[in-house]
C-alpha positions, -999 to +999 in steps of 0.1 A: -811+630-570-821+632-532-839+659-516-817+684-492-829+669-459-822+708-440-855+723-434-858+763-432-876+787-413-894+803-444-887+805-481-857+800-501-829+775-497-812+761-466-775+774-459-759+747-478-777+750-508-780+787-511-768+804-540-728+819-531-730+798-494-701+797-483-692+758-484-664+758-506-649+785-490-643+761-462-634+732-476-665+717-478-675+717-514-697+697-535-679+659-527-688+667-490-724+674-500-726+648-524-716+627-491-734+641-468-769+635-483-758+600-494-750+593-459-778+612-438-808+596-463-789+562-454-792+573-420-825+593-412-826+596-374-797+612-348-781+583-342-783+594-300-822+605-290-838+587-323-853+622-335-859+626-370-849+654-396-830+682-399-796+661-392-763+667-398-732+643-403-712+645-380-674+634-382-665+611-354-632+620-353-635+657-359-619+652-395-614+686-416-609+689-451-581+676-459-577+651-430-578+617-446-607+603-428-625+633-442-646+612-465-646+579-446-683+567-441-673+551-412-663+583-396-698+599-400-728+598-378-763+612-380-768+636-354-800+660-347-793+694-347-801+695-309-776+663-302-749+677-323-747+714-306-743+696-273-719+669-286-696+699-299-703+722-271-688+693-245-657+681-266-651+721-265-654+721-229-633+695-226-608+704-251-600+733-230-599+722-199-575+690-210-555+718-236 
């Protein structure tokens, strides 16, 4: 089983993986976990600056739970924290200014 690749500020768990976190409630439950670490050990730098850990996976396509490239691999890439905040901040921006 692979290590969570979320590092914390402190002890205990990372969001994710904390006890009652709230993953499920979203729709992203245990397949998208199980995914999501498969993918991101696969893929162990942000896929835009080259920076290492704490990544997330990032769906290309903005898939949701549900959507049914959701779970497609090829819809996923490995994004720093820093890269993905800024990714999603601009196709925000531009969401409302083309909505």
């Amino acid at each position: 089983m692979p290590l969570c690749p979320n590092i914390v500020d402190g002890p205990g768990r990372c969001a994710e993986h904390r006890r009652g976190a709230a993953s499920g409630a979203s729709g992203y439950g245990a397949k998208w976990a199980k995914l999501r670490a498969r993918f991101i050990a696969q893929h162990p730098v942000c896929e835009l600056c080259g920076s290492p850990r704490p990544l997330d996976a990032h769906h290309v396509d903005h898939a949701r739970p549900g959507d049914p490239t959701f779970y497609r691999w090829d819809n996923l890439q490995a994004l720093c924290r820093s890269c993905h905040r800024k990714l999603t901040e601009a196709e925000k921006k531009r969401a409302r200014l083309t909505g």
